[in-house]
DRENKE-889443 format. One record per residue: residue in one letter; z, x, y of N, C-alpha, C in turn. Coordinates in steps of 0.001 Angstrom, whole numbers, padded with zeros to 6 digits, always signed. Example, Ala and Ser with C-alpha at 12.3 -4.5 7.8 and 13.67 -1.06 7.14 Angstrom:
a+007800+013190-005690+007800+012300-004500+007800+013200-003300
s+007080+012850-002250+007140+013670-001060+007870+012900+000030
//
This chain:
x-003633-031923+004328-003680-031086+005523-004917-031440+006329
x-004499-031635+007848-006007-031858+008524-006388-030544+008564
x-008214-030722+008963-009466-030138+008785-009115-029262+009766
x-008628-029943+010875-008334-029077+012413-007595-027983+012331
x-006848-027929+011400-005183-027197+011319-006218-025529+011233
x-007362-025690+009968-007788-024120+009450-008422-023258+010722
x-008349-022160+010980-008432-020848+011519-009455-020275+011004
x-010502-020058+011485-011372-019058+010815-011109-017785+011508
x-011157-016766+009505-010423-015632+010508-012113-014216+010612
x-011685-013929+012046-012274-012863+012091-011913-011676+012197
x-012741-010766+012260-012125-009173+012133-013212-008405+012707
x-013265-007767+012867-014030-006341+013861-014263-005399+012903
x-015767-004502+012759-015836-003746+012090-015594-002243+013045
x-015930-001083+012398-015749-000036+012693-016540+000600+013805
x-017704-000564+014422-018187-000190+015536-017631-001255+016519
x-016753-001859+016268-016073-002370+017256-017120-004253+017301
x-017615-004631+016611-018375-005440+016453-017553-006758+015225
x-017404-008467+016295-016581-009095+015632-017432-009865+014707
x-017155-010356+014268-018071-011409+012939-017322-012062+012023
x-017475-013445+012375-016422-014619+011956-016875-014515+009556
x-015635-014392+009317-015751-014072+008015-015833-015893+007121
x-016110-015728+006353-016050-016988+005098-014524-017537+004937
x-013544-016705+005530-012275-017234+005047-011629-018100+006068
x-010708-018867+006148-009935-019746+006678-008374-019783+006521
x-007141-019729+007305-005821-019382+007377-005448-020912+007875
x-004477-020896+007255-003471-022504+007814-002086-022431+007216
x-001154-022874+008377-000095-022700+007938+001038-023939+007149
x+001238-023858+006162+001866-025191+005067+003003-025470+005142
x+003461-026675+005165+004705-027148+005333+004825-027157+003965
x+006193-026394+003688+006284-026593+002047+007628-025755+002041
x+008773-027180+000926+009490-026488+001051+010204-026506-000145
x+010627-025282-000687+011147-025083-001862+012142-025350-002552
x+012058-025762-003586+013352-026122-004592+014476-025228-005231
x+014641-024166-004258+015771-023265-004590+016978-023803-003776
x+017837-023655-005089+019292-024470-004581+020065-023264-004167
x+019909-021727-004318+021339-021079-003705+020308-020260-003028
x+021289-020030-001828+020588-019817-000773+020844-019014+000395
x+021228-017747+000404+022578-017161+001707+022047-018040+003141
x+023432-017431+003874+023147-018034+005414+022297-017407+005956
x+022083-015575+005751+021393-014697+006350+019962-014461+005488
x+019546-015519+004968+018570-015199+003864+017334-014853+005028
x+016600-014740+004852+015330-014758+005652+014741-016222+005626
x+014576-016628+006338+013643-017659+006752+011862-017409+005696
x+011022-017990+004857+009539-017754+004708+009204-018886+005274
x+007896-018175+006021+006372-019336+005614+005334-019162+004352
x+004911-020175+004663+004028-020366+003266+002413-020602+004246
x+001621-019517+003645-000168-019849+004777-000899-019956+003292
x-001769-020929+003520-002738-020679+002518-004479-020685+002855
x-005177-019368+002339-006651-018867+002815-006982-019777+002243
x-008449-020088+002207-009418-020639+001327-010827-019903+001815
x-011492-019434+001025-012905-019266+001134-014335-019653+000569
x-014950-020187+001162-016053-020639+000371-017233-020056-000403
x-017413-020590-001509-017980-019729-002610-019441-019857-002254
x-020062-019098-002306-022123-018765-002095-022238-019488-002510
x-022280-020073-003895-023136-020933-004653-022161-022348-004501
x-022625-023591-003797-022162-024525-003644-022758-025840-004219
x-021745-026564-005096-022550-027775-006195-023392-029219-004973
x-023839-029538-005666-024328-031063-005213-023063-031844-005401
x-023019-032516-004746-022351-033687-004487-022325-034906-004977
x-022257-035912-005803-022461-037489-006311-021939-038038-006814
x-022288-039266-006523-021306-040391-006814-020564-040618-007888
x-021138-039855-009066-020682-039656-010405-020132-038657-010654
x-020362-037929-009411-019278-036453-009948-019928-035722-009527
x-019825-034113-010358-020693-032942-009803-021470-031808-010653
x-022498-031420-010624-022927-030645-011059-023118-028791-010885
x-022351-028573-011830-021915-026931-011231-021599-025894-012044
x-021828-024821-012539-020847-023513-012853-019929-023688-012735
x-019415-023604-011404-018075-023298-010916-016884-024571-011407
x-017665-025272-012161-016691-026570-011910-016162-026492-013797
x-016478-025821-014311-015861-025809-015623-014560-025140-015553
x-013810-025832-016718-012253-025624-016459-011549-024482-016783
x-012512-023370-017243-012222-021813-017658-012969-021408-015752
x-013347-022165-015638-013850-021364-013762-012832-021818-012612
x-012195-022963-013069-011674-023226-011728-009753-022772-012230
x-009870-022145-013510-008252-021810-013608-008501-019930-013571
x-009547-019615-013278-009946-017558-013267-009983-017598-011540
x-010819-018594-010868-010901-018476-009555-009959-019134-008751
x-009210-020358-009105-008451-021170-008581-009373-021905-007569
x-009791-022729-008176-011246-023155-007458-010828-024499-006882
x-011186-025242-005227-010407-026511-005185-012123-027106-004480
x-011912-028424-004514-012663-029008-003588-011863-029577-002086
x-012457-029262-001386-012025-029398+000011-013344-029957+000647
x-013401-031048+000900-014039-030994+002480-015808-031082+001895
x-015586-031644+000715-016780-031289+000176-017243-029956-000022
x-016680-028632-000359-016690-027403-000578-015983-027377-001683
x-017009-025808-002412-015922-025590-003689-015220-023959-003156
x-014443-024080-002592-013301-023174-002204-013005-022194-003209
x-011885-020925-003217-011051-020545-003589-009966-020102-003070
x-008619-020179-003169-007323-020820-002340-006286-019602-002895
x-006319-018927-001911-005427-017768-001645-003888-018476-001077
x-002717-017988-001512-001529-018281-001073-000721-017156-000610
x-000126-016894+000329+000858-015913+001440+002203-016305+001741
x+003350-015881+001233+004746-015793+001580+004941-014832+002396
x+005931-015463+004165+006019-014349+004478+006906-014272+005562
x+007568-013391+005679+008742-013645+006856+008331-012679+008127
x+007108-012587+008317+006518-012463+009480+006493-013431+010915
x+006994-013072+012398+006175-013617+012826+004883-013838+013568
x+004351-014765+014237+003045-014723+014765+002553-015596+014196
x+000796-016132+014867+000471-016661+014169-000258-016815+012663
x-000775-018003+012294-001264-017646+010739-002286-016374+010517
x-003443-016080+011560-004398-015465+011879-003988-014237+011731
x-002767-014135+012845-002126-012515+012874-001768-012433+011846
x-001090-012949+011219-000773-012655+009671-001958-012196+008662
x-002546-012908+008412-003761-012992+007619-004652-011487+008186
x-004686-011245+009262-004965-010217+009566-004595-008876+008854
x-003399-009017+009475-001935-008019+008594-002030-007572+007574
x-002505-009294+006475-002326-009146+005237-003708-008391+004861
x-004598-008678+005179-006284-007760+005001-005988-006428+004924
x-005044-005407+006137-005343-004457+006480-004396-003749+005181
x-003702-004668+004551-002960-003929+003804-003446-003948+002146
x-004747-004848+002286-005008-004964+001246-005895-003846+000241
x-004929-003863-001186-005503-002678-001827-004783-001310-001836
x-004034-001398-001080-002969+000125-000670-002012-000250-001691
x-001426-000832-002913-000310-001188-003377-000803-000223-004769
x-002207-000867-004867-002823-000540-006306-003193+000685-005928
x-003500+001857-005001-003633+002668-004475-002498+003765-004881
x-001555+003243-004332+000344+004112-004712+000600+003843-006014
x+000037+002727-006730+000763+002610-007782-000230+003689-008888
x-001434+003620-008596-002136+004682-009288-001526+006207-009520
x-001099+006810-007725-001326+007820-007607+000531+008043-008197
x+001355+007090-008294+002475+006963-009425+002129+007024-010258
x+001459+006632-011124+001338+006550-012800+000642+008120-013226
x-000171+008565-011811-001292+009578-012721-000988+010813-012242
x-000845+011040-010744-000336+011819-010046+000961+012388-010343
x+001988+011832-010633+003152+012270-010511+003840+012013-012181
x+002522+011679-012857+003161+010962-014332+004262+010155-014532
x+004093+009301-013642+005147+007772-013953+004410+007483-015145
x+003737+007193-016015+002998+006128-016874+003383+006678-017843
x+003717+008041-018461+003494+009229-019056+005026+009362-019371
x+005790+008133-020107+007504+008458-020656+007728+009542-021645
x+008937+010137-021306+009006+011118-022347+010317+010840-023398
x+010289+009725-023385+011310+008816-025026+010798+007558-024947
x+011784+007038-026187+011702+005691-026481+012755+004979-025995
x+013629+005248-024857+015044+004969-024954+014578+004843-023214
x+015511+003664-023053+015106+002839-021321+015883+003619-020406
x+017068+004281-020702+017773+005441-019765+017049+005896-019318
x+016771+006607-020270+015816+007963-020070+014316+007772-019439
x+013570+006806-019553+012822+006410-018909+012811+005951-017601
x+013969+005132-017077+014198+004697-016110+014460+006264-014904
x+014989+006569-015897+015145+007897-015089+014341+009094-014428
x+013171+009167-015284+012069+009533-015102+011227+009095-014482
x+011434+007596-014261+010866+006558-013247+011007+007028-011940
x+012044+006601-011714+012902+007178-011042+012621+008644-009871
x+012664+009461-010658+012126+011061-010113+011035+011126-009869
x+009507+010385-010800+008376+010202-010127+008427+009090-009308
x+009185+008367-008440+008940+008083-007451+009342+008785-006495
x+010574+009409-006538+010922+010356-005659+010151+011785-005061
x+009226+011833-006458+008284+013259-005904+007401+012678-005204
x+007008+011447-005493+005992+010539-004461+005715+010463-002711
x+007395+010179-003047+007661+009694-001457+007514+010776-001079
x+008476+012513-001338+008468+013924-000697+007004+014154-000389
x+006505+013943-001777+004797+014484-001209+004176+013863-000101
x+004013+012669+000016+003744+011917+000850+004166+012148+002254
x+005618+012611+002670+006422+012944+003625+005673+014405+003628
x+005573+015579+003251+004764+016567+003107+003348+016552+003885
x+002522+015395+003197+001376+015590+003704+001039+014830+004901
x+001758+013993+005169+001646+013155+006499+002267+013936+007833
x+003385+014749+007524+003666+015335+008723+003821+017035+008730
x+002438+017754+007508+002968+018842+007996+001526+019808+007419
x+000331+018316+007157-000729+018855+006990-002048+018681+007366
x-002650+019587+007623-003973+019192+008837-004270+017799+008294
x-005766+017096+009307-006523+015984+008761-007260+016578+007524
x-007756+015452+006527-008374+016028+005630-007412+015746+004742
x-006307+015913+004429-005273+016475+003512-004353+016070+003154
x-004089+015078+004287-002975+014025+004321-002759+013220+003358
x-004033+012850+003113-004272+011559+001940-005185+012243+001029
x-004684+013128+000178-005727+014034-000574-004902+014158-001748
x-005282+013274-003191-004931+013594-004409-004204+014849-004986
x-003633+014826-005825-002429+016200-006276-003607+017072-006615
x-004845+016249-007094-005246+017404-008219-006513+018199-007132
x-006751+017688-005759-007403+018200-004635-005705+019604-004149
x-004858+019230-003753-003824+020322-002915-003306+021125-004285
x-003365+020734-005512-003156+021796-006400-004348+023438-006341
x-005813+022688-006418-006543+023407-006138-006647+024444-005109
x-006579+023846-003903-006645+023951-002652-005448+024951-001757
x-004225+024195-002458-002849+024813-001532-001668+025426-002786
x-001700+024571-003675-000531+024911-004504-000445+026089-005664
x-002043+026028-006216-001981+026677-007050-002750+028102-007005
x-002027+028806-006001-002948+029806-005176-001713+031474-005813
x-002340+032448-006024-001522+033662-006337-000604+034637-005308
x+000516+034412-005792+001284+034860-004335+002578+035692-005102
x+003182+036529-004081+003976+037861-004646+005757+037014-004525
x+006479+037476-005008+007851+036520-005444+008608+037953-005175
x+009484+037792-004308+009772+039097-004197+011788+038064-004048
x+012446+038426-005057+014381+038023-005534+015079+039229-004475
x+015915+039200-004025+016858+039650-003466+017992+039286-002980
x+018967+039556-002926+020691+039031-002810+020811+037474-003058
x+020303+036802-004054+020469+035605-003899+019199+034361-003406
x+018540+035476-002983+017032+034513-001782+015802+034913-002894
x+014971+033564-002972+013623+034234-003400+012917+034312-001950
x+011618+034846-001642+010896+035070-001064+009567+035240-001525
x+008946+034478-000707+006979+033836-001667+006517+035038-000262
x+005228+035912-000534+004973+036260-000128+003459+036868+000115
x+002328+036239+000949+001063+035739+001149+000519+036595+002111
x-000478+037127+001685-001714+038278+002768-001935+037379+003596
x-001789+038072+005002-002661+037509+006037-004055+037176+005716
x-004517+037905+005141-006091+038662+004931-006818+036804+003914
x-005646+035902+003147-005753+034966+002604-006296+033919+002779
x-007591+033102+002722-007937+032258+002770-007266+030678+002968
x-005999+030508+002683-005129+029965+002454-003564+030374+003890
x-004144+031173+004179-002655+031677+005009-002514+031236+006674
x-003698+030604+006760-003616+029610+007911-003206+028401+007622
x-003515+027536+006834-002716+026511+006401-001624+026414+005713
x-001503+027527+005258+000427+027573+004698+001406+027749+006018
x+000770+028551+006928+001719+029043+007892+001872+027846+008868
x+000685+026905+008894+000903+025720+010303+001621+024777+009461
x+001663+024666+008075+002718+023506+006981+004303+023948+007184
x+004214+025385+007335+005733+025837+007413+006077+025818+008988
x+005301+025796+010149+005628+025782+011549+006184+023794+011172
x+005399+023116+010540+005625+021545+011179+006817+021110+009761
x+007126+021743+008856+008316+021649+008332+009602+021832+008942
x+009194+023049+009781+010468+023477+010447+010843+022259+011617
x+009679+022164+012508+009532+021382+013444+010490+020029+013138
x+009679+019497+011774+010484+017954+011445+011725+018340+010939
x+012475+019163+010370+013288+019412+010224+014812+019849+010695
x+014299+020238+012189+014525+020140+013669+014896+019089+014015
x+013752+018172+013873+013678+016804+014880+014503+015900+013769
x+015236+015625+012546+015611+014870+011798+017083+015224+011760
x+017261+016698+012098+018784+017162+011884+019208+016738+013405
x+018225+016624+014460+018899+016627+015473+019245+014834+015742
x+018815+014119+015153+018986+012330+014770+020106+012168+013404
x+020381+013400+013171+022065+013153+012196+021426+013336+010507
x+020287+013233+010651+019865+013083+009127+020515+014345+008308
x+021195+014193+007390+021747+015050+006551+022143+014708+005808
x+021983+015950+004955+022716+015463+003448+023866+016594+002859
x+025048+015916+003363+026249+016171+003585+026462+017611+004620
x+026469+018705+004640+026437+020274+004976+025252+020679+004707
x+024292+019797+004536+022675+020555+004097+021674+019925+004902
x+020754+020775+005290+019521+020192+005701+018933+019268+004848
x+017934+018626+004904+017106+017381+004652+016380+018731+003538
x+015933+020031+004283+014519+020647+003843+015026+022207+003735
x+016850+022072+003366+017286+023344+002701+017669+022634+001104
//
């Protein structure tokens, strides 16, 4: 690959201030050895980063002298020489378009949010936490803690102040859920029932105004589930 092809990528911090980073984006001609293939498959590209490591070896005619260059370092870091640099070489599949930069961009802003959800699955909602030895039954349970995931998530993104949105189970248990309130059964209906006078009864009441609200706005776009509301 020519030298010319790499992108140095930059990014902007939080005062609005740009500053060209250590990494580099280029986009690879490379094409894969998969033989079946639909017509409507998606198209990928293939980009590959590289960034250069702080500590950089000498150079000579005999070779090189380095840390980084032992063969337990360059198979933990994926370590290459380029350009007279000892690199490490990030790879990106992706059926995005734009350019490599915008991509690479993309890919930054999303980085770390995967291991983020997958936490607040395993601990939050006890995905990690099977209750047999038998893959049904597990799968199934899988299953339902992802589903309480997504609701909560749908919950706190559209029906709870800032602050709260992105606030751990064991923060809105404290906070919203696990609060003392009167249960009052009649013909069929329960009814939860909360003092004004409540510390808590301003934010229950603006969660139940923007439930209703989205609930409104989703039935009136067809969303249903069969003769039922989304949020009956």
């Amino acid at each position: 690959m020519d030298e010319k092809e790499w992108q140095k990528i930059v990014v902007m911090d939080d005062a609005g201030n740009e500053y060209v980073t250590r990494q580099e984006v280029a986009e690879v001609f490379f094409v894969p050895d998969t033989k079946n293939k639909k017509k409507k498959a998606p198209v990928f590209r293939y980009l590959a980063m590289r960034e250069a490591m702080d500590v950089q070896c000498e150079f000579k005619d005999d070779g090189q002298i380095s840390i980084f260059t032992s063969e337990y370092a360059e198979k933990k870091l994926h370590l290459e020489e380029m350009e007279k640099k000892i690199c490490k070489i990030f790879g990106i599949v992706t059926n995005l378009n734009g350019t490599p930069l915008d991509i690479a961009l993309h890919h930054r802003k999303r980085c770390g949010k995967i291991e983020q959800e997958h936490s607040r699955l395993i601990r939050d909602m006890a995905g990690g936490r099977f209750p047999s030895g038998r893959i049904g039954e597990n799968a199934a349970w899988w299953c339902i803690s992802m589903i309480s995931l997504n609701l909560l998530k749908l919950f706190q993104r559209h029906t709870l102040r800032k602050g709260l949105e992105t606030a751990r189970i064991k923060i809105l248990n404290a906070r919203m859920f696990r609060i003392a309130v009167k249960l009052i059964e009649s013909s069929r209906q329960l009814t939860v029932k909360i003092g004004n006078g409540h510390s808590l009864f301003k934010l229950i009441s603006y969660a139940q105004k923007k439930i209703v609200e989205l609930d409104e706005k989703l039935n009136s776009q067809g969303l249903r589930l069969g003769n039922q509301s989304l949020f009956h």
